[in-house]
VEXKEDREN-939079 format. One record per residue: residue in three letters; x, y, z of N, C-alpha, C in turn. Coordinates in nm, 3 decimals. Atoms other than C-alpha are relative to their C-alpha. Example, Ala and Ser with C-alpha at 12.3 -4.5 7.8 and 13.67 -1.06 7.14 Angstrom:
BEGIN
 residu    n.px    n.py    n.pz   ca.px   ca.py   ca.pz    c.px    c.py    c.pz
    Ala   0.089  -0.119   0.000   1.230  -0.450   0.780   0.090   0.120   0.000
    Ser  -0.082  -0.119  -0.006   1.367  -0.106   0.714  -0.077   0.109   0.073
***
This chain:
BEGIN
 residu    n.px    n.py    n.pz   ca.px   ca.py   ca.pz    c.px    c.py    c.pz
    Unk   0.102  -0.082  -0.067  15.414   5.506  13.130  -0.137  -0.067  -0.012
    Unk   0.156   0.037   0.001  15.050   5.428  13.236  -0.086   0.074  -0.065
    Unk   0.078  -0.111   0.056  14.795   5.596  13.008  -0.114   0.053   0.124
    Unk   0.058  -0.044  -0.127  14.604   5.802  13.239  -0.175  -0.051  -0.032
    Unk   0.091   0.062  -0.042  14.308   5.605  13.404   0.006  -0.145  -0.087
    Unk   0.022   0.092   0.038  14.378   5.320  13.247   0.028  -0.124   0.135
    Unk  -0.035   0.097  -0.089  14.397   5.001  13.522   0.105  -0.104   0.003
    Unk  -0.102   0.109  -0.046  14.687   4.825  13.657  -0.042  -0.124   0.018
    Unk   0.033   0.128  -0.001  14.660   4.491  13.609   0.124  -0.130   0.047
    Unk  -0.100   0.059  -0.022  14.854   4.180  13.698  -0.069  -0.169  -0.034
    Unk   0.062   0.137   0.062  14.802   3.771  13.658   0.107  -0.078   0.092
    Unk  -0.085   0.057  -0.107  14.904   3.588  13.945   0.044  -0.172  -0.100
    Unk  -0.010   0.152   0.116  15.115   3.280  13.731  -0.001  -0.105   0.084
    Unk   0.011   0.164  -0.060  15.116   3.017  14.018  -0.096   0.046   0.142
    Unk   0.124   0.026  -0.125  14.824   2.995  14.305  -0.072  -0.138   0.031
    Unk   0.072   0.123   0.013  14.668   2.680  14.424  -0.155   0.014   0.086
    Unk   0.097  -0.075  -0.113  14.319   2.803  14.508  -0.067  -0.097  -0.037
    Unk   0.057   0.118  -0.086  14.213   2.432  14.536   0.019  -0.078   0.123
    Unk  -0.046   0.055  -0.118  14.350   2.386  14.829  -0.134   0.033   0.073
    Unk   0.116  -0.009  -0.128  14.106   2.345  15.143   0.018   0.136   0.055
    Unk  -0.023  -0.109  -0.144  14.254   2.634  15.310  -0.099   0.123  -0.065
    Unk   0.107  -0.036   0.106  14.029   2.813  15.006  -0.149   0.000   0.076
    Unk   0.163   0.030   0.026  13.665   2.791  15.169  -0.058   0.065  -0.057
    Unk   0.080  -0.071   0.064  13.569   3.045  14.979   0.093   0.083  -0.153
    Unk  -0.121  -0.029   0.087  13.736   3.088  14.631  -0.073   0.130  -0.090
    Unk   0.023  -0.106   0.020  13.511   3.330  14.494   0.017   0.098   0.057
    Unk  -0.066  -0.051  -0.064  13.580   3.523  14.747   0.129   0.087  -0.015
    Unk  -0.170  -0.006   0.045  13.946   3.502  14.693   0.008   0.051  -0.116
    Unk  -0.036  -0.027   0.090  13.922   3.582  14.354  -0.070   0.169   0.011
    Unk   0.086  -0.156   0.020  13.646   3.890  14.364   0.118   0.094   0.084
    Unk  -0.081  -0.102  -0.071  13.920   4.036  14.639   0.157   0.052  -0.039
    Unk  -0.117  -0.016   0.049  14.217   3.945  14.459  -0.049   0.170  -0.146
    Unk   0.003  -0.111   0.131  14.060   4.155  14.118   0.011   0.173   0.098
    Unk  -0.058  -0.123  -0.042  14.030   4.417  14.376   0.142   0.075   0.021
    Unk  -0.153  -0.054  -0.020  14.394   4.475  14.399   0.060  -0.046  -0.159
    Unk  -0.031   0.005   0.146  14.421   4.422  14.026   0.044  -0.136  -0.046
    Unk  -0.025   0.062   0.066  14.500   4.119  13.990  -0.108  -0.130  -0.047
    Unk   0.128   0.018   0.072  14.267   3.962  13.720   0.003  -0.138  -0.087
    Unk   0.020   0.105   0.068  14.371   3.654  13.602   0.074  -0.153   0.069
    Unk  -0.071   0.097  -0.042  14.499   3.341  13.726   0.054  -0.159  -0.018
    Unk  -0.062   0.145   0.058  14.710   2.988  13.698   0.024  -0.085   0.114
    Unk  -0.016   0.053  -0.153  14.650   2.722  13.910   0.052  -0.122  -0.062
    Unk  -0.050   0.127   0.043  14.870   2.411  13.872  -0.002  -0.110   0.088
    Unk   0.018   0.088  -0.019  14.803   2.084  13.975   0.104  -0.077   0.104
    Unk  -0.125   0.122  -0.105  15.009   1.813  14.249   0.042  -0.090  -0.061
    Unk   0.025   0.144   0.040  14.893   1.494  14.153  -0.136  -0.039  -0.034
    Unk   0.104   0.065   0.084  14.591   1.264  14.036  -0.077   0.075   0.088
    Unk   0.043  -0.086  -0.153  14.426   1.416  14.399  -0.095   0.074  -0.100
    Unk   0.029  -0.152  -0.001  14.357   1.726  14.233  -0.001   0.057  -0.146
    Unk  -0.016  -0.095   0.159  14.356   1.723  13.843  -0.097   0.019  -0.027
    Unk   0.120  -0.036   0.031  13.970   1.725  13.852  -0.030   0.143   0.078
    Unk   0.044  -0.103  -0.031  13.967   1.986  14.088   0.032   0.145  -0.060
    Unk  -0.060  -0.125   0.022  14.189   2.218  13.911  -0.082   0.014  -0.145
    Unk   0.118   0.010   0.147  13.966   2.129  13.570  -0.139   0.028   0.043
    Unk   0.126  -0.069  -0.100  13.642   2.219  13.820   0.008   0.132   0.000
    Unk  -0.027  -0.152   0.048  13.786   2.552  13.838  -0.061   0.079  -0.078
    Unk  -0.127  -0.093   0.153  13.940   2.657  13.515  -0.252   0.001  -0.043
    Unk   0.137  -0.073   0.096  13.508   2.605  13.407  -0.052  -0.003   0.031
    Unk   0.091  -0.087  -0.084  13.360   2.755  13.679   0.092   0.152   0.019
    Unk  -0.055  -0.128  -0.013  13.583   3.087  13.667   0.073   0.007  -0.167
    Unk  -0.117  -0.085   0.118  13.705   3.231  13.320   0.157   0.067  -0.032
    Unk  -0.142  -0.043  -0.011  14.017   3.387  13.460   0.067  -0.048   0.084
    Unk  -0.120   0.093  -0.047  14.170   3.093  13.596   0.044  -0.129  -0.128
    Unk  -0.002   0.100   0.112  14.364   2.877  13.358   0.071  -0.117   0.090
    Unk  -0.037   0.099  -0.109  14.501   2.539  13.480   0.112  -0.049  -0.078
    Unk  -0.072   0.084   0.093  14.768   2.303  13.416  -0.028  -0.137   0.092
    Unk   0.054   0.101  -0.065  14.826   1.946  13.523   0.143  -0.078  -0.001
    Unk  -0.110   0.035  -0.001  15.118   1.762  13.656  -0.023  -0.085   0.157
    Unk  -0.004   0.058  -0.102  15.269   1.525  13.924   0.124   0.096   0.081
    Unk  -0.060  -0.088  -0.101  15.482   1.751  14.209   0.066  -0.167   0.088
    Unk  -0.083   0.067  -0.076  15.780   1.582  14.352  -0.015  -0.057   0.145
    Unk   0.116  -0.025  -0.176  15.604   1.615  14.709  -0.068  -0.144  -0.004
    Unk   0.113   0.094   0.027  15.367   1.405  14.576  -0.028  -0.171  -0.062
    Unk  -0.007   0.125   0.112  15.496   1.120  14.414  -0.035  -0.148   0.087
    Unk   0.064   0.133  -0.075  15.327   0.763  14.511   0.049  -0.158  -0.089
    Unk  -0.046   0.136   0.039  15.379   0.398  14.423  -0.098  -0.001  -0.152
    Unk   0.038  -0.015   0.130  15.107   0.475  14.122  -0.039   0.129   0.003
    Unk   0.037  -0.106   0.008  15.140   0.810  14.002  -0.088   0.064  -0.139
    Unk   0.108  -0.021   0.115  14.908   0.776  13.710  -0.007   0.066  -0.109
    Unk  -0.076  -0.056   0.119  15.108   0.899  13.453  -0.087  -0.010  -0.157
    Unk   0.035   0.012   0.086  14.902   0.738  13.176  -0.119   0.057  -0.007
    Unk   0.146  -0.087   0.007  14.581   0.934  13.294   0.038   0.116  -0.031
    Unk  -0.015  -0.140   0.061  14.766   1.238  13.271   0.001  -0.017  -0.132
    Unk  -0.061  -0.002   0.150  14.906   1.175  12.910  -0.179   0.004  -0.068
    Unk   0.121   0.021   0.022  14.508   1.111  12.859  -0.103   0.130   0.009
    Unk   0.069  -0.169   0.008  14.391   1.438  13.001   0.076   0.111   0.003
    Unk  -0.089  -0.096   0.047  14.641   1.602  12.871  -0.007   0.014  -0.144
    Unk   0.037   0.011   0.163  14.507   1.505  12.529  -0.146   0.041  -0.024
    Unk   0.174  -0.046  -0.014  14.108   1.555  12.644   0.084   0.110  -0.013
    Unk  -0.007  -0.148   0.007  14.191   1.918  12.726   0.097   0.087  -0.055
    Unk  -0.087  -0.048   0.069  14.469   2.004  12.545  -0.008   0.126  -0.054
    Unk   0.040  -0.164   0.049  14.251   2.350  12.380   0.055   0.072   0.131
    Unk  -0.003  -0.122  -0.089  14.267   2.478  12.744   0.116  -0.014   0.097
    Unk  -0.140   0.023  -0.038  14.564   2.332  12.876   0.109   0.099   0.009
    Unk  -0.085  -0.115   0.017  14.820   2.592  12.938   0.152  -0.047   0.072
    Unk  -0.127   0.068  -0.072  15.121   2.352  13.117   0.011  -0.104   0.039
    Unk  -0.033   0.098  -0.059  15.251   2.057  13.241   0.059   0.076   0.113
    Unk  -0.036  -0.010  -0.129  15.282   2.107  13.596  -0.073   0.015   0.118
    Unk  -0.079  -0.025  -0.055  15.346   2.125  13.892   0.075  -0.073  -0.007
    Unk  -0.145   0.141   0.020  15.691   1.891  13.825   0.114   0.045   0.037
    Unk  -0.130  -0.026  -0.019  16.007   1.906  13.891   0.090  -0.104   0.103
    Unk  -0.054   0.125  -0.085  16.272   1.774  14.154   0.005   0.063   0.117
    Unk  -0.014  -0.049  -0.146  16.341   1.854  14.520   0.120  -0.078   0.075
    Unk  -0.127   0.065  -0.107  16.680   1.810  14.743   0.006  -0.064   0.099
    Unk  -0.019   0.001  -0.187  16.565   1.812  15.066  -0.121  -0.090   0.044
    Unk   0.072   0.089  -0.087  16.317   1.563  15.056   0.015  -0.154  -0.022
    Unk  -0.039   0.183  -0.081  16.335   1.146  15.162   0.020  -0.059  -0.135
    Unk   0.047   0.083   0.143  16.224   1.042  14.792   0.123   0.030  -0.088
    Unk  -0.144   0.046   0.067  16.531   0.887  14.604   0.008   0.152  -0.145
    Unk  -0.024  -0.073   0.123  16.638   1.156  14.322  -0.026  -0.093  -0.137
    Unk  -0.027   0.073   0.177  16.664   0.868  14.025  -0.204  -0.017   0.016
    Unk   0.099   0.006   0.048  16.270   0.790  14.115  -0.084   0.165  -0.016
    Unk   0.066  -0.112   0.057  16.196   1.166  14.089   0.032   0.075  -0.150
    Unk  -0.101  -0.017   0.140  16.397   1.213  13.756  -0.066  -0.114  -0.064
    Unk   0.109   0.101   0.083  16.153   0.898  13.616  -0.101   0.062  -0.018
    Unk   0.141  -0.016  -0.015  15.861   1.087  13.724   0.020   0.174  -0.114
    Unk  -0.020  -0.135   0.096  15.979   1.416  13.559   0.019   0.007  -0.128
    Unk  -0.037   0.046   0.098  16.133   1.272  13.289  -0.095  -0.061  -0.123
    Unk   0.109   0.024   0.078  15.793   1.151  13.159  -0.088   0.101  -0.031
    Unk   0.068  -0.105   0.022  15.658   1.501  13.212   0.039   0.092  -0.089
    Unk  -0.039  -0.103   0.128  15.874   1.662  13.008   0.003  -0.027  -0.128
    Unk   0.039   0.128   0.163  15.821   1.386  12.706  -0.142   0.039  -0.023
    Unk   0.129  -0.010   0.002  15.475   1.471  12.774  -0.040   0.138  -0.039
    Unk   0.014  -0.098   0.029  15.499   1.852  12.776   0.078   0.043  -0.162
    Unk  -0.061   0.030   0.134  15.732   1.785  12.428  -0.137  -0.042  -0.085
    Unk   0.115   0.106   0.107  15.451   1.559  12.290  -0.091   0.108  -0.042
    Unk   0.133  -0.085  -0.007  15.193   1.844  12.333   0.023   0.151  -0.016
    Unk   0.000  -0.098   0.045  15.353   2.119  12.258   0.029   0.125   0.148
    Unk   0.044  -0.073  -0.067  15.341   2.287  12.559   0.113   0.052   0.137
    Unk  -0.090  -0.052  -0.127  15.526   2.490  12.877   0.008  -0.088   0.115
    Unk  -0.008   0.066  -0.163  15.647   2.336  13.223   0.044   0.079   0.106
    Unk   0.003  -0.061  -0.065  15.578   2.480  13.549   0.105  -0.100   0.105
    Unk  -0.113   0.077  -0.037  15.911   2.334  13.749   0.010   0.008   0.141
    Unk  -0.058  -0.002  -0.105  15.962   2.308  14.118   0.161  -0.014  -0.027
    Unk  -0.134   0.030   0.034  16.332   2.303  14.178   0.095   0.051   0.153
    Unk  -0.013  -0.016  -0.071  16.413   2.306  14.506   0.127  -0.024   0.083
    Unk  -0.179   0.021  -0.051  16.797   2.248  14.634   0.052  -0.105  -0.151
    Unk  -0.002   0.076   0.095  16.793   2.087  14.279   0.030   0.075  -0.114
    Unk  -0.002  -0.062   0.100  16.868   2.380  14.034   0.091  -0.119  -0.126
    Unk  -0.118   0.020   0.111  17.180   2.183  13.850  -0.040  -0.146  -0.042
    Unk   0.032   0.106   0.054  17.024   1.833  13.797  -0.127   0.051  -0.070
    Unk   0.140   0.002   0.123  16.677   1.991  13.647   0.063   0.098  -0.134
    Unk  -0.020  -0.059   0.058  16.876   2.213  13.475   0.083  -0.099  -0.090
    Unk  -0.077   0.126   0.080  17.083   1.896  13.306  -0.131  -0.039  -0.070
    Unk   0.087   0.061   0.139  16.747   1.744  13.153  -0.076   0.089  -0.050
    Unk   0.055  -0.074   0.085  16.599   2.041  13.038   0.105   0.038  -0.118
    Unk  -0.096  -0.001   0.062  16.890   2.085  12.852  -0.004  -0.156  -0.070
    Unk  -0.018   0.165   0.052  16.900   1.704  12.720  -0.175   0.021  -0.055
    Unk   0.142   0.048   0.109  16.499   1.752  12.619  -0.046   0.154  -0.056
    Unk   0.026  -0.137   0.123  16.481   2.134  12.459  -0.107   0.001  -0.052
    Unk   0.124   0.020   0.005  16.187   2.202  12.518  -0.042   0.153  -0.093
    Unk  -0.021  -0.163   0.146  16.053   2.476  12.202  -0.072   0.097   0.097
    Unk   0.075  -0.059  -0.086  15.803   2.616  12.494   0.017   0.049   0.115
    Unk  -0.041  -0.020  -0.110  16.016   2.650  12.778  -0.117   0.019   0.117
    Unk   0.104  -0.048  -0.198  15.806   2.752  13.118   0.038   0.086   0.098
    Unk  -0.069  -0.083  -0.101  15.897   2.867  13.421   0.049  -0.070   0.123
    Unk  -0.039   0.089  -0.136  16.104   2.780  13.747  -0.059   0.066   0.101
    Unk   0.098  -0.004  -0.086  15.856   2.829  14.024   0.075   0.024   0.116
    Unk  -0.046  -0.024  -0.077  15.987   2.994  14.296   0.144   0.043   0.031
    Unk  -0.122   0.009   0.045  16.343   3.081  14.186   0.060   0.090   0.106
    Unk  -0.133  -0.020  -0.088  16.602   3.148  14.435   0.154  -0.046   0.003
    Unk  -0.132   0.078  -0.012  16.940   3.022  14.293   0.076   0.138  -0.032
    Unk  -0.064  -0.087   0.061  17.233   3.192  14.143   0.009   0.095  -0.117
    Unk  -0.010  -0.045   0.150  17.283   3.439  13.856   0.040  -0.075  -0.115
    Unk  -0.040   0.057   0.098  17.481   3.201  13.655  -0.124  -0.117  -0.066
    Unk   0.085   0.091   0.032  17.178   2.931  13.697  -0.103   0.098  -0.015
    Unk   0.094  -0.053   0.089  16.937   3.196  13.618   0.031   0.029  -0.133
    Unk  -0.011  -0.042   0.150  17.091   3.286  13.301  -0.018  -0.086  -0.083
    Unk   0.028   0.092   0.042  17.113   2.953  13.229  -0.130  -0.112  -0.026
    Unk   0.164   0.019   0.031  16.705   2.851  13.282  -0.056   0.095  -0.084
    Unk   0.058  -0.140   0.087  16.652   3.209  13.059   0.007  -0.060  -0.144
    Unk  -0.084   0.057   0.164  16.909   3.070  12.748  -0.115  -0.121  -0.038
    Unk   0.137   0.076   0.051  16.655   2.757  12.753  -0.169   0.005  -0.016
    Unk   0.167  -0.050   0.025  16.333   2.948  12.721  -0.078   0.045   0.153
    Unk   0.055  -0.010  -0.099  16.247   2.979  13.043  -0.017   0.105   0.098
    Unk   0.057  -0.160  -0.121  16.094   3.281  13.311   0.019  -0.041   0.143
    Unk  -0.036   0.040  -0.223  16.181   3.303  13.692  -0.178   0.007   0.086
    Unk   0.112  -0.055  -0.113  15.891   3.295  13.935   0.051   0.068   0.074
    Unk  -0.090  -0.099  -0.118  15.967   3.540  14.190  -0.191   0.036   0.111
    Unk   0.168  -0.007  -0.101  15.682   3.541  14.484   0.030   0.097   0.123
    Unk   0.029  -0.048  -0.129  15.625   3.648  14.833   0.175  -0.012   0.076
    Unk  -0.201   0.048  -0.089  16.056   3.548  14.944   0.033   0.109  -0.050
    Unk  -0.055  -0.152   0.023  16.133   3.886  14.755  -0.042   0.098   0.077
    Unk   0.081  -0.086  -0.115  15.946   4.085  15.033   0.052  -0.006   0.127
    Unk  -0.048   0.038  -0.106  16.169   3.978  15.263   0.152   0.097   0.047
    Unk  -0.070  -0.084  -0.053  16.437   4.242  15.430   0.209  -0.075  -0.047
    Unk  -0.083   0.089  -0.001  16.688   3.935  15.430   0.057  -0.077  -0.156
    Unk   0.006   0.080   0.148  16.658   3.840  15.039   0.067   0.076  -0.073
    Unk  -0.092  -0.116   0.026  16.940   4.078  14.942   0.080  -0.124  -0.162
    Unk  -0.031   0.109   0.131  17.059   3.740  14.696  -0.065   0.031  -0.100
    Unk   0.081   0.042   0.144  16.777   3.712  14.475  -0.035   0.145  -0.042
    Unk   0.112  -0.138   0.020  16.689   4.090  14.487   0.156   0.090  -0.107
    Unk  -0.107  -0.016   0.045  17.049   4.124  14.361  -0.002  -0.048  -0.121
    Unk   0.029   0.066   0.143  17.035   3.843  14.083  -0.089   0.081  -0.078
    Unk   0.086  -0.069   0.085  16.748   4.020  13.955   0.002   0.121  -0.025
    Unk  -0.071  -0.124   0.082  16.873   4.333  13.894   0.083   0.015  -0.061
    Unk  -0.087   0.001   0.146  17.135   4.211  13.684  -0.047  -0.070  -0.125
    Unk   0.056   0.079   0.124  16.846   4.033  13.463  -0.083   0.125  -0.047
    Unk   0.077  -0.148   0.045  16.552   4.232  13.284  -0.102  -0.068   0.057
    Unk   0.125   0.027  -0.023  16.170   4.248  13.347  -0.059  -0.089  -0.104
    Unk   0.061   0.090   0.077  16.110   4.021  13.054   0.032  -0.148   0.056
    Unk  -0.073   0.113  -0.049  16.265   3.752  13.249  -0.087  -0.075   0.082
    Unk   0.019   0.090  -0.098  16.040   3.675  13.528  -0.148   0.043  -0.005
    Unk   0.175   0.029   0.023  15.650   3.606  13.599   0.010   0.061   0.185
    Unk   0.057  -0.019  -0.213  15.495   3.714  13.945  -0.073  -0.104   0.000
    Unk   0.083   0.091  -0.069  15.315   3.462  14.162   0.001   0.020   0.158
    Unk   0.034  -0.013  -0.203  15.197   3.419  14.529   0.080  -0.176   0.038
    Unk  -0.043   0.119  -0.030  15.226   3.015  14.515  -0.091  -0.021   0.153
    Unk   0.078   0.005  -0.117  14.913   3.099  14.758  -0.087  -0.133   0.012
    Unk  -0.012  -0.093  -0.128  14.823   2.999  14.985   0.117  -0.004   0.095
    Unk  -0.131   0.007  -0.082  15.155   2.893  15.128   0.103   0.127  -0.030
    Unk  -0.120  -0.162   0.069  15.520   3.178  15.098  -0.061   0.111   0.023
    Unk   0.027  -0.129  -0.021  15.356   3.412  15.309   0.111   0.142  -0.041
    Unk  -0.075  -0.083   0.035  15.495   3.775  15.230   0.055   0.026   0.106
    Unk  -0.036  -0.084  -0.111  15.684   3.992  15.486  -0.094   0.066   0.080
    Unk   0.078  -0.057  -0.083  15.532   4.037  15.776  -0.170  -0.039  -0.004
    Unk   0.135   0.106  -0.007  15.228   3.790  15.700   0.037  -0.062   0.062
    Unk  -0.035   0.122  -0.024  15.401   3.521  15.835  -0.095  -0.046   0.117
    Unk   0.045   0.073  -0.043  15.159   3.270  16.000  -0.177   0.004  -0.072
    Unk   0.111   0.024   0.091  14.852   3.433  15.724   0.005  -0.110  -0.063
    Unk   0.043   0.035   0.126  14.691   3.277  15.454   0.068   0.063  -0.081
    Unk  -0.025  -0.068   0.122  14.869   3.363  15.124  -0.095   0.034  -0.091
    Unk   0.076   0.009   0.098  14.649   3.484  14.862   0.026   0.120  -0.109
    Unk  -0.052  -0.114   0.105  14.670   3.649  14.506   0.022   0.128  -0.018
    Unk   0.015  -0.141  -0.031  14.599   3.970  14.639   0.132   0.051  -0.040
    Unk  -0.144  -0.011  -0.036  14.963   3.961  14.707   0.089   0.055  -0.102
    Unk  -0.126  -0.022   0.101  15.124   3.981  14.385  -0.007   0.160  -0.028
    Unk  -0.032  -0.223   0.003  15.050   4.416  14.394   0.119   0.015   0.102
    Unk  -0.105  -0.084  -0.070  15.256   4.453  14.667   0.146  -0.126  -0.038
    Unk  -0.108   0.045   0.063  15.543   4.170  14.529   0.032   0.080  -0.101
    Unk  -0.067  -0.085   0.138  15.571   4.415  14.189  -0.011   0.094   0.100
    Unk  -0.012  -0.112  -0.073  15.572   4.682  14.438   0.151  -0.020   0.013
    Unk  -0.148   0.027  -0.043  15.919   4.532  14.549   0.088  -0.028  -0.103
    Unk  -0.050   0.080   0.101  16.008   4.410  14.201   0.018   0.168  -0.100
    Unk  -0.083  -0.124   0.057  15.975   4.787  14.052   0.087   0.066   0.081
    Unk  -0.149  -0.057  -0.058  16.191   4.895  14.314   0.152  -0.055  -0.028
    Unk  -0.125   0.068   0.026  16.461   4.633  14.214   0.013   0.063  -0.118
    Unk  -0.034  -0.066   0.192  16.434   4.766  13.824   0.000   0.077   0.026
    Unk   0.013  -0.143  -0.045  16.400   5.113  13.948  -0.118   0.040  -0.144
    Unk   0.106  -0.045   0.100  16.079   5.129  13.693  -0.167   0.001   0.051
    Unk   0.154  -0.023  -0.067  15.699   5.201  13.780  -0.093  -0.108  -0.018
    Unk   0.059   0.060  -0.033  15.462   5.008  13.879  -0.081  -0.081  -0.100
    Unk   0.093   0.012   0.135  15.243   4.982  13.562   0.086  -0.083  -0.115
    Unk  -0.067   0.070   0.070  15.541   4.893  13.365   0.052  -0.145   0.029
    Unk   0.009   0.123  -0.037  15.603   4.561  13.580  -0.127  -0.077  -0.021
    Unk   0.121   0.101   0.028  15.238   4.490  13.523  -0.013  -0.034  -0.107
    Unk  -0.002   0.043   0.142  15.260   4.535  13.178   0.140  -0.115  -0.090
    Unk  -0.063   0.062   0.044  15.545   4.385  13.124   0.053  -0.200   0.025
    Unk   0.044   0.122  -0.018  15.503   4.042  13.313  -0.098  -0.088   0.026
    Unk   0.135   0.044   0.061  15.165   4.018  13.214   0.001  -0.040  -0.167
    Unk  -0.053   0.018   0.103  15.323   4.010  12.848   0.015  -0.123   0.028
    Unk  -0.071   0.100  -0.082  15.545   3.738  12.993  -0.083  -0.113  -0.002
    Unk   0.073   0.114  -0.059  15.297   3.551  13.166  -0.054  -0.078  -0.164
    Unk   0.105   0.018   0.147  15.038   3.550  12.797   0.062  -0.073  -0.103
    Unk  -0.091   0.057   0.107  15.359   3.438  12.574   0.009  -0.090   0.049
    Unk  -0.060   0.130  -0.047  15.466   3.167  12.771  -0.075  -0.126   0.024
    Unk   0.099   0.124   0.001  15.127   3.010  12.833  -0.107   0.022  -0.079
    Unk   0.067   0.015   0.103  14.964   3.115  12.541  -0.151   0.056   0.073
    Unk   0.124  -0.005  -0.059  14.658   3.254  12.737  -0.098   0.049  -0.110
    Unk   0.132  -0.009   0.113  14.470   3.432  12.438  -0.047  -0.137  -0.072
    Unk   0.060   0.106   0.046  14.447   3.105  12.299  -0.059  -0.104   0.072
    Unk   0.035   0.123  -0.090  14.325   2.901  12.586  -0.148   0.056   0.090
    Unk   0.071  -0.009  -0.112  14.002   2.931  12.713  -0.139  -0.075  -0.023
***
């Protein structure tokens, strides 16, 4: 139960409100708190963008950052040794390695995206710290080296749409589901399924704005606003109230990336 007048809150865990499509991020944020949600995690691509997401994190208080190379993104020098570098500068406010992971469906060989990951998760080992995972037609090979590097911090899989058996199996190794704007969808009867045979300690909300419009946005802007009406759809899957999804993967979110300690 909600104590009466107390405010619903929420903490959007993945947004990239350095993107251009952003011209106005204060904005974005003053409108997001209007719909409660009050804190945010913006994770990184590539080299591009690790100053911008560190520009942020200390010009806004309730955005924390992380920093990673994204499968998308991977180049002939992906500057691995700068991360490991400002991943050691900021390390107090650091809250993840990521955006990383692997991807199925795109041109770039699997063995050189499994090099590039493979150093991120040595890296998120070295430091102690969570990984924010793409995992995109790729559940059963990222799910092989997280398993081979046991990680004590686990993270989360960013956007999670696989099976029950491979969710149980990213949970057993520490790890939280993202669940975004694809649960809003009439047609998402899979994942809306999986997740009612897991619990609410299991998974983080996110937008993953501004891209993964919700239902019936499709061709908006995404933005954090969003994640009220995603737990809107997410206490209907638990059949529990509204307040208790905020509270309870706002818990979630705070354990996993350590937010009281990072700022």
């Amino acid at each position: 139960m909600n104590p009466k007048n107390t405010p619903i809150t929420f903490i959007d865990s993945h947004c990239h409100l350095d993107f251009s499509r952003f011209s106005d991020v204060d904005s974005v944020i003053a409108t997001a708190k209007c719909h409660g949600v009050t804190q945010f995690i913006v994770p990184s691509v590539d080299h591009h963008n690790w100053q911008a997401v560190l520009n942020l994190a200390k010009r806004h208080q309730a955005i924390f950052f992380a920093l990673g190379v994204h499968p998308y993104f991977l180049s002939t020098d992906n500057q691995l040794a700068q991360l490991s570098e400002l991943a050691q500068q900021h390390h107090a406010s650091l809250v993840a390695i990521g955006e990383i992971g692997l991807d199925g469906a795109i041109h770039t060989p699997l063995t050189e995206q499994l090099t590039v990951l493979k150093y991120q998760l040595k890296l998120a080992k070295k430091f102690d710290l969570p990984v924010i995972c793409h995992a995109h037609k790729a559940y059963d090979p990222l799910l092989k080296q997280l398993r081979i590097y046991q990680l004590v911090r686990g993270g989360v899989i960013h956007g999670f749409s696989g099976s029950l058996v491979q969710a149980r199996e990213f949970i057993k190794l520490g790890f939280k589901l993202g669940i975004g704007g694809g649960v809003t969808y009439p047609r998402a009867t899979k994942i809306k399924t999986t997740l009612s045979q897991l619990s609410l300690s299991d998974i983080l909300l996110e937008t993953d704005a501004p891209d993964m419009p919700l239902h019936q946005q499709q061709g908006m802007i995404n933005t954090p606003a969003n994640v009220a009406l995603i737990a809107q759809v997410i206490a209907e899957i638990f059949n529990t109230s509204l307040s208790d999804v905020a509270n309870q993967t706002t818990l979630n979110c705070q354990q996993i990336f350590r937010l009281d300690q990072k700022q």
